[in-house]
N, C-alpha and C positions, 0 to 999 in steps of 0.2 A: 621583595617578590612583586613582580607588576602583575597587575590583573586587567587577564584580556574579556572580552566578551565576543563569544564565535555565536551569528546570525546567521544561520545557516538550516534551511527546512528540506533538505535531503540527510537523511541521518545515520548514513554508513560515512558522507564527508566528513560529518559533522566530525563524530567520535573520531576519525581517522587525524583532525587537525586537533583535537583536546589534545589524545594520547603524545602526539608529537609535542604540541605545546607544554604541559605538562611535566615531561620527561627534559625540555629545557630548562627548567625551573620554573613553570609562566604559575600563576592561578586563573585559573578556565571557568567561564559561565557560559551555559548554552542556553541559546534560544532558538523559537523555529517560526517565530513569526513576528514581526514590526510589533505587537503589541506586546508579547513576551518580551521581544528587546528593551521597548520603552518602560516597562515595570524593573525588567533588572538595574537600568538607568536609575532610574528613581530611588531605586532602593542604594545603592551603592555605586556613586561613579568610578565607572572603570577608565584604566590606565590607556586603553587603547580596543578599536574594536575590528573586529575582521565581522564586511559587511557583503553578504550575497544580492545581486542587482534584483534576483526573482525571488520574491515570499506574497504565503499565501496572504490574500487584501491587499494593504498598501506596501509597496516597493521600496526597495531598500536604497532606491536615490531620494525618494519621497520624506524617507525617514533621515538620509541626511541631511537633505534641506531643512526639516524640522528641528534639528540639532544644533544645525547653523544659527537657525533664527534664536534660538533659546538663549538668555546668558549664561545662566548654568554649565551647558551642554557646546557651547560657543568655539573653545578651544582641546574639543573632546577630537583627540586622533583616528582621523579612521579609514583604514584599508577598505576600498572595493575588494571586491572575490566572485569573479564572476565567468560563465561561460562566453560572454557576450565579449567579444574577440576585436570588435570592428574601430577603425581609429574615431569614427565621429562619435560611437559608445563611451569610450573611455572618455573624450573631450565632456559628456553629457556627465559622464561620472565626477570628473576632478569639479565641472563644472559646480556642479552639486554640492560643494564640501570637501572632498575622498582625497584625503593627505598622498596616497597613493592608489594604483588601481593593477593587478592582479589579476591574469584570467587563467582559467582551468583550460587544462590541467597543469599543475605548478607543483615544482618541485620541494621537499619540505627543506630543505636549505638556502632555496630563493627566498621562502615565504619569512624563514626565520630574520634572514639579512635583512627582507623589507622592513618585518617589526623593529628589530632592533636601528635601523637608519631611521623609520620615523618616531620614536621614543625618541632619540640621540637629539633630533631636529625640534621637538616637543618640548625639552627638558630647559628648566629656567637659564635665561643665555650665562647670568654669572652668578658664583654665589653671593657676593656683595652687591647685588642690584639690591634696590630697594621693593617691598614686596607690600601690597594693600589689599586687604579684604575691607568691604564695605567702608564705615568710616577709620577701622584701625592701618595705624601703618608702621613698618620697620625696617629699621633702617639698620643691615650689618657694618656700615662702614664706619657707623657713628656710635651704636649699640643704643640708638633711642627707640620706644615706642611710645607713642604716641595716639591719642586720638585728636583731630581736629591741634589746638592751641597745649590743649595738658598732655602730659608728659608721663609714660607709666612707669612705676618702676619694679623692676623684676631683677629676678636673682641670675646666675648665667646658666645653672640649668633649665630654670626655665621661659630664659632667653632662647635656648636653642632648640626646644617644644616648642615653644610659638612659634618660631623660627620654620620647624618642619611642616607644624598645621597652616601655617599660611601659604606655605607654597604648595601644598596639599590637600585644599579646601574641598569637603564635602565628600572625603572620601572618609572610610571606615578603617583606622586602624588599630589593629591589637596589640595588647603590650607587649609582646614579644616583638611586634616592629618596631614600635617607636622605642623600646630597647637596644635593636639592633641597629636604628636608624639615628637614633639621638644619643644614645651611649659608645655605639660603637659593640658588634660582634665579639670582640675581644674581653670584655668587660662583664666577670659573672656576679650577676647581683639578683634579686628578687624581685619579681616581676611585679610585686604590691610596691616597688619604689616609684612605680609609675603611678599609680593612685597618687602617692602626696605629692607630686612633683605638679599633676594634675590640677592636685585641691590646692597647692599654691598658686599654682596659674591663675585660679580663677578668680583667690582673692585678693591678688593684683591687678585684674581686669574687673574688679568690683566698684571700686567707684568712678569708674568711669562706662559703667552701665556695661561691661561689654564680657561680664563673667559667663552668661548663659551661651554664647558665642561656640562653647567648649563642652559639647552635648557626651552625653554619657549613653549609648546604643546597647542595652541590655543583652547580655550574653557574648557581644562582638568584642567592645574597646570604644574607641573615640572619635571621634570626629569635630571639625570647626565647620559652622557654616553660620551665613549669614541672617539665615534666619533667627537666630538668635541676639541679635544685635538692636537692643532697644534704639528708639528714636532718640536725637540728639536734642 
């Protein structure tokens, strides 16, 4: 399930794009203002964002640019939605970051084709590329991980965990996804088989410092991020 985040400070749209999104399958975070957006950011990077030109304070090309400039936030998808119609607008918008750009009034079938065309464009180009967070790297075509010169070794399920949190870095998922995502929908097992899959992950990323990598988010599930990645 991708999770969108709708920046949107009129709140009869707002809910009018959840409910649609929602009922596609999406998971929906609202926000109504550039500083609201930037804490749901923070808390949880989302899969993609539907971003309004007008909010109250700073503006939502302002907050793209700010996006841009972050590494974090660097390659964060994001729709304009805006009433602002005029072609040197939109120029000022793509300008800014805005994967796409969207004016009101829009149809909820356009809006959906746009998400799903820049998801499709967002989405790692092959599954055998090779994938690096901070100093870790993996390699599907070889089945090495690695950091720097040493060599990790890992079992193949959780080869294909690390597999999914590195191309998925910093986001928060539950064991019900990474269930569904690393085992496969088809497959009914017990969602504590992600705990030890987990705990072996991490102490095969243990000596080579990079166990903490694989944070545990109280109440949510899991997440990789770099902050965890001791100095070399």
């Amino acid at each position: 399930m991708s999770r969108v985040l709708v920046v949107e400070d009129e709140t009869a749209i707002a809910e009018l794009i959840s409910i649609n999104l929602r009922h596609a399958g999406y998971e929906v975070t609202l926000a109504a203002t550039a500083e609201q957006a930037q804490a749901a950011v923070d808390a949880v990077l989302p899969d993609l964002v539907l971003l309004d030109w007008m909010l109250p304070g700073s503006s939502g090309i302002a907050l793209a640019r700010q996006w841009r400039a972050a590494a974090r936030t660097r390659e964060l998808p994001i729709i304009m939605l805006t009433a602002r119609a005029e072609e040197s607008d939109k120029v000022v918008g793509l300008d800014a970051g805005a994967d796409d750009y969207l004016t009101k009034p829009f149809s909820t079938g356009e809006l959906l084709a746009r998400i799903r065309a820049v998801l499709r464009r967002r989405a790692p180009e092959a599954l055998d590329s090779a994938v690096e967070v901070g100093h870790l790297r993996l390699d599907p075509s070889t089945r090495r991980v690695t950091r720097g010169a040493e060599e990790i070794r890992v079992g193949p399920t959780e080869f294909r965990l690390l597999h999914f949190f590195m191309t998925h870095p910093e986001r928060v998922h539950t064991r019900a996804q990474l269930l569904d995502r690393v085992w496969g929908d088809h497959v009914f097992i017990e969602e504590r088989t992600v705990d030890v899959h987990v705990k072996r992950l991490r102490e095969a990323l243990s000596p080579v410092q990079c166990s903490q990598m694989i944070e545990t988010v109280r109440g949510a599930g899991y997440r990789l991020t770099q902050s965890g990645l001791a100095a070399a």
